[in-house]
C-alpha positions in Angstrom: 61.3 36.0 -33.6 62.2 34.9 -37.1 61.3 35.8 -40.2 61.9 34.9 -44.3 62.8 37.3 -46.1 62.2 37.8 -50.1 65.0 35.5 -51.4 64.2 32.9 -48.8 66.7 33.3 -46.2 65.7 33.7 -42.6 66.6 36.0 -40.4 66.0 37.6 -36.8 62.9 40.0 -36.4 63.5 43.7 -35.3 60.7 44.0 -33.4 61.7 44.2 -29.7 59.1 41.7 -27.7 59.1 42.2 -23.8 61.3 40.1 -22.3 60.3 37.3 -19.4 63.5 38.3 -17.5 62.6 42.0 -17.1 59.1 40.6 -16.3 60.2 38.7 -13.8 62.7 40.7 -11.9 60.2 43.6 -11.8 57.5 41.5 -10.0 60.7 40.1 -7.7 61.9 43.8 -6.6 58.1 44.3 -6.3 57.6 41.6 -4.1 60.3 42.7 -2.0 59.4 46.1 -1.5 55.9 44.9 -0.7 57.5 41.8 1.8 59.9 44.7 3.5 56.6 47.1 3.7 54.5 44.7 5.2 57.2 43.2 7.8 57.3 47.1 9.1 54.3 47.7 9.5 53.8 44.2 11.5 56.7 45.2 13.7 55.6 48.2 14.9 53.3 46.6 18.1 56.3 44.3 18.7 58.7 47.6 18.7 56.2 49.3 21.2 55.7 46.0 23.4 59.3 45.7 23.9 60.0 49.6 24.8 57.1 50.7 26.7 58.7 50.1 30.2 61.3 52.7 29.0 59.0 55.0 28.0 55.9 54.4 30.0 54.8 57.3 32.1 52.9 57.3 34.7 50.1 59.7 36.5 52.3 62.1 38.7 50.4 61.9 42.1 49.8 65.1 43.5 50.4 66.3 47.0 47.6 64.7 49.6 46.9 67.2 52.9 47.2 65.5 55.9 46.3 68.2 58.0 47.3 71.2 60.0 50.9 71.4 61.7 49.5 72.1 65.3 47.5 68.7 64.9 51.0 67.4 64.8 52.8 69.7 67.3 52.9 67.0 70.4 53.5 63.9 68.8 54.4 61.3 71.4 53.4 58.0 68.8 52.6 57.8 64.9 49.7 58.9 63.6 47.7 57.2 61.1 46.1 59.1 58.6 44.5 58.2 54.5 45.2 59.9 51.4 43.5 59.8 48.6 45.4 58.6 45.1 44.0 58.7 41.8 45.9 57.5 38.5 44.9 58.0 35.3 45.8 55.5 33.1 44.8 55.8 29.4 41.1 56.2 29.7 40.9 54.2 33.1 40.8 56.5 36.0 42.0 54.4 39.4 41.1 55.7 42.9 42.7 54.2 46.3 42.9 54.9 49.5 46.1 54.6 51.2 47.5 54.6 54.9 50.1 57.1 56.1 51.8 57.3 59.4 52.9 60.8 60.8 55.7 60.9 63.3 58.8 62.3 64.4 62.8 61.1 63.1 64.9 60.8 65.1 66.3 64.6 64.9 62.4 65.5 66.3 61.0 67.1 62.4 57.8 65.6 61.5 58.1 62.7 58.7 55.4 60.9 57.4 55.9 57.0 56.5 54.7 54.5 54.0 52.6 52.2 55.8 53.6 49.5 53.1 56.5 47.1 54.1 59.6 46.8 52.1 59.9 43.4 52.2 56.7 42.2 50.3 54.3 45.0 50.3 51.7 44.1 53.3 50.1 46.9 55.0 52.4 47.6 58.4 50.5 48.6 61.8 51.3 50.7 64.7 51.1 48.3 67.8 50.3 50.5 70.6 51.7 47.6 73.2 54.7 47.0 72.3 55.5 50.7 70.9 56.6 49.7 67.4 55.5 48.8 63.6 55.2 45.0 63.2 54.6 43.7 59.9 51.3 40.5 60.4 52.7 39.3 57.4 56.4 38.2 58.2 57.1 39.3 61.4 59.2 42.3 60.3 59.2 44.9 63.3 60.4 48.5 63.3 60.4 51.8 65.1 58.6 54.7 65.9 60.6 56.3 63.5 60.3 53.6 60.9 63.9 52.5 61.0 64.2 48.3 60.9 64.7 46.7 63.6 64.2 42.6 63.0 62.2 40.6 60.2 63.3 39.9 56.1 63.3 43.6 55.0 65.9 44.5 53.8 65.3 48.3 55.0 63.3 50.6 57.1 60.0 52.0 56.6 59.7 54.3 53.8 59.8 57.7 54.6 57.4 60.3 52.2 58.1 63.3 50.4 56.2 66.3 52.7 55.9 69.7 52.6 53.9 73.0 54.1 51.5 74.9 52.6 49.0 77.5 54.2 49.7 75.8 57.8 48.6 72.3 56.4 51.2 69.7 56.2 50.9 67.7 52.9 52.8 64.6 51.6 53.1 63.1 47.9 52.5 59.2 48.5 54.8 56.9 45.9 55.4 53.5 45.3 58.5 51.9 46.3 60.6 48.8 45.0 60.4 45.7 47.4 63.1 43.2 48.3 65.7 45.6 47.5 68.2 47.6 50.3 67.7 51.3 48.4 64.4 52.9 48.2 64.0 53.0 44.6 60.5 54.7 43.2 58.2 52.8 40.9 55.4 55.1 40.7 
């Protein structure tokens, strides 16, 4: 700003105004801090959505009794017995029933079976006729013991984590890859 002074000549004002520029870059850095905050925040879900199959947990299933050992003692074909699964997942809780076979590998030690084909997942019966699994869906046969012997799967049966407790033979059912050669767990 200008100004006259007594003998008439004029010169610049003293009086420091605010400046536009420092106005402007203020709100700028403002805006930018706010922009940065807000893009955060709004990749946070995205963040989660793309990690939670690394760090998704599932419900641990617990061991299922099947009954006790002398049931089991004189095996001469698999045995089909249920367990009962529950999965808690968040707030849902998820109840199924699922088949197990007991019978004997071939070194004669009891070993309970997945009754869920490798291939694509269809339940796999025990056909007392002809002495072997055969899966309705694609044909896939296998043998007492679970091993493959014809059909797409890529491997045998899948053979269950057991254990003893108190005379009672128990088993911990899990979920297995399909369409792969190694039994790899998915839940």
């Amino acid at each position: 700003m200008y100004a006259e002074n007594s003998e008439g000549v004029t010169q610049k004002s003293t009086i420091a105004e605010p400046s536009t520029e420092n106005r402007r870059s203020f709100l700028g850095a403002l805006l930018a801090v706010g922009s940065v905050f807000v893009g955060a925040l709004l990749s946070v879900p995205l963040i989660r959505f793309a990690l939670f199959p690394l760090i998704r947990q599932t419900t641990d299933t617990r061991n299922s009794p099947l009954g006790s050992l002398s049931e089991f003692g004189s095996l001469t074909e698999p045995v089909m017995r249920t367990v009962q699964i529950e999965q808690i997942d968040g707030w849902r809780k998820a109840v199924s029933k699922k088949a197990v076979y007991i019978t004997k590998d071939q070194r004669g030690q009891l070993c309970v079976l997945s009754s869920i084909c490798p291939h694509l997942g269809c339940t796999v019966p025990w056909n007392k006729e002809k002495k072997e699994f055969i899966c309705p869906c694609h044909g896939g046969t296998f043998t007492a013991d679970g091993s493959r012997v014809s059909g797409p799967a890529q491997r045998g049966m899948d053979a269950l984590e057991t254990s003893v407790q108190d005379g009672q033979l128990l088993v911990r059912f899990q979920y297995f890859r399909q369409l792969v050669s190694d039994k790899e767990v998915v839940g």
